[in-house]
N, C-alpha and C positions, 0 to 999 in steps of 0.2 A: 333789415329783414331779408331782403336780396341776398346780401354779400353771406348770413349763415344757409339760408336755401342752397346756396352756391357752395360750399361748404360738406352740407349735407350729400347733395350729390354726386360730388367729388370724391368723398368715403365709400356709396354705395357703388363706382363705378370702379374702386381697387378692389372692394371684394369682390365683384364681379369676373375681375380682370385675376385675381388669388383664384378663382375656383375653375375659372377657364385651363389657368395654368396645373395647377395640379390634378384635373382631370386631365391632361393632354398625360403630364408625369407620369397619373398613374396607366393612362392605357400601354404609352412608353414599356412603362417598367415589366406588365402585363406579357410583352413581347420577348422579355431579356430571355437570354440561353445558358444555361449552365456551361461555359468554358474555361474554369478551370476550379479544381479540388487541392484544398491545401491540406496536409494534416498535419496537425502541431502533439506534437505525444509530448508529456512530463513526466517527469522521474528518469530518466534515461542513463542514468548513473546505477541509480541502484535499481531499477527495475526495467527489463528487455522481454516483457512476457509477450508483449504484441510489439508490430512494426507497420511501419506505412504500406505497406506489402499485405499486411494479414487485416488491414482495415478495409482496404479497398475490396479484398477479396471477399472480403464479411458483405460489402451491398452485392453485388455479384452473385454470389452465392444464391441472396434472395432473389435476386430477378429486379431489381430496383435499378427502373431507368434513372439516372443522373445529368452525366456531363453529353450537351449537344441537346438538352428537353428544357422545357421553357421552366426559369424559376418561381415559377408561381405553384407550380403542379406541387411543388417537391414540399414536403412532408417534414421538416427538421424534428419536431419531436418523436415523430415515428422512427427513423432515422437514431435521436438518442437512445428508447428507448431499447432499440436492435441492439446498440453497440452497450450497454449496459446489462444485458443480460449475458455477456461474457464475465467470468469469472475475474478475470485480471483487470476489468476497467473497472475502476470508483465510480468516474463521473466522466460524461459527455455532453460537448456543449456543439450544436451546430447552427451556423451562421450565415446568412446569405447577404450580398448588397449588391445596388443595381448596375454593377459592371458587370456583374456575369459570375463573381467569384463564390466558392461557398469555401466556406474553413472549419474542417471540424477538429474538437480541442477534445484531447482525450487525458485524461488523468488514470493512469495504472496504479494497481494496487502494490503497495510495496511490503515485500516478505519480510517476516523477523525471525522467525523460527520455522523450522525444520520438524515435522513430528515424525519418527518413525519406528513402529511399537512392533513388538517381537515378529519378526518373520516377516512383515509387510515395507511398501515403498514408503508409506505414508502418504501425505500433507504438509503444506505450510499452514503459516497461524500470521494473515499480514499484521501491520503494525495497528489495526484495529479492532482484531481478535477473530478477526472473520477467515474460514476456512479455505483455501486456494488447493487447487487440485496440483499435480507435480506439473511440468511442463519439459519435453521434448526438445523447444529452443535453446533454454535459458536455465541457469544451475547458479541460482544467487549462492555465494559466499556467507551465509548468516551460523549461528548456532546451531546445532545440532540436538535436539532430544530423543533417545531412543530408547528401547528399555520395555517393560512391561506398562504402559498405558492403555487406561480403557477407554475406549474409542466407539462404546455403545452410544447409538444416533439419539441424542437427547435425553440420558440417560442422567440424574442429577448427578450423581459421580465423576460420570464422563466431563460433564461442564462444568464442574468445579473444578479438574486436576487443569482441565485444558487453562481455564482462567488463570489461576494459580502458574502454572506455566509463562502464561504470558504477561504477566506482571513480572516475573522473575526475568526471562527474558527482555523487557523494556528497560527496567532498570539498568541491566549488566550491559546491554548494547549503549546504554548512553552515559555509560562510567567512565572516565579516561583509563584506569587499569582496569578493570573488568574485561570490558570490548576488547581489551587487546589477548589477555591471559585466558581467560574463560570459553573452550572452541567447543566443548560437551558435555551433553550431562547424560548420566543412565540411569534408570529408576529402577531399582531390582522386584523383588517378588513382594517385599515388606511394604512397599511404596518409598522407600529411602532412596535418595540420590545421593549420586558420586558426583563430583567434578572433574574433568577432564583437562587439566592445565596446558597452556601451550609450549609454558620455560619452567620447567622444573622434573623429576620423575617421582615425584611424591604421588602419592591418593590423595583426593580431599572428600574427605567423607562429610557430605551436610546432613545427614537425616532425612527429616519430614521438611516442607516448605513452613512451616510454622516460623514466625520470628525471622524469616531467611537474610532481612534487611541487617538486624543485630548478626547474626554468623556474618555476614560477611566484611562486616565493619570489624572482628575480631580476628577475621585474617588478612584483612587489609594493614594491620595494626604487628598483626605477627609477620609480613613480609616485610615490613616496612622498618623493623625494629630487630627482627630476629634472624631471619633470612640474608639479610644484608649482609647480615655480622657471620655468620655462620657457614652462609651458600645455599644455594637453590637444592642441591643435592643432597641435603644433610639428614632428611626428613625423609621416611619412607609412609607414613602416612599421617596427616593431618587433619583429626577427628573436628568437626563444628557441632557435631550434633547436640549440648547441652548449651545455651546461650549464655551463661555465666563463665566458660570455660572453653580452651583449645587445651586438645590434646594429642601431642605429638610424639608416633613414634620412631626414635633413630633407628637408620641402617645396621 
């Protein structure tokens, strides 16, 4: 009886001794300083729209004391939500721990397309279909769309062609020839596209996006077979608009 009485007290004297300690922890921690800010950006290959420079300057901007204020004050998802309502960030993640460090993780949106409709600078269309305004820094190397596009703000038209775009777009950027041949497309008055080849001085005439996946499995099919044998040159334009059929005309 003793020896578990003995026992029992001996448990309630570690929780005791657990609670003493992590109250001292937490006043500790209560006290820590903001001394240093890391920023981790991703994408940095294919996307330069923000930089450690233009984060910092984003709390700044707001008036948000940080680095040398106790970490307890500071705010992380406040903080996210600041840095996500810029157009070029996805996702923001920020993070504190009790040496004093805070590390914020920013994920940028990455461009696919280029839209830019008669007479205007346009827009991007990132790889998630969502809008990105041009940017001053940074001049991604992606696809080009220009041409007669409606660009009416929610407009069902508007967000169909854009859609359609960006499926067409997704595909070609993660083709092994595509990506490489395919640098523009223009949409004329009819809504028909042209393709813009990078190795040949042919036209490639697709039509409507209708089918676009079959057209281009049938000139993947004609460069592959025809072109080879013949030369890049031989064709001054190269019709896809009927999917049962290519029709090319010689120089």
């Amino acid at each position: 009886m003793m020896r578990r009485l003995l026992k029992i007290l001996t448990w309630i004297g570690i929780a005791a001794w657990f609670v003493v300690i992590l109250g001292f922890v937490s006043g500790e921690a209560d006290q820590v300083l903001c001394k240093q800010i890391d920023i981790v950006l991703s994408d940095t290959v294919q996307s330069r729209f923000v930089t450690d420079p233009d984060i910092r300057a984003m709390f700044r901007t707001e008036g948000l004391q940080l680095q040398g204020y106790p970490m307890n004050e500071i705010d992380t998802r406040e903080l996210e939500d600041l840095l996500e309502k810029n157009p070029y960030i996805r996702k923001a993640e920020v993070s504190t721990d009790v040496t004093g460090r805070m590390e914020v993780k920013v994920e940028q949106s990455v461009p696919l397309v280029r839209i830019m409709p008669e007479g205007r600078d346009g827009f991007y269309l990132d790889t998630e279909g969502n809008v990105l305004p041009l940017s001053d820094q940074f001049v991604p190397d992606i696809i080009l769309v220009s041409g007669f596009i409606d660009e009416s703000k929610g407009s069902p038209e508007g967000v169909d062609q854009l859609r359609k775009i960006h499926d067409f777009c997704s595909y070609v950027t993660g083709h092994p020839l595509w990506s490489e041949q395919i640098v523009q497309l223009y949409v004329n008055r009819s809504g028909e596209y042209e393709m813009i080849p990078r190795v040949g001085a042919h036209q490639i005439l697709l039509g409507t996006l209708d089918q676009w996946k079959q057209k281009l499995q049938n000139l993947e099919l004609l460069y592959r077979q025809g072109l080879s044998a013949y030369g890049w040159n031989s064709y001054q334009t190269i019709n896809l608009k009927y999917t049962n059929q290519v029709i090319c005309t010689k120089r």
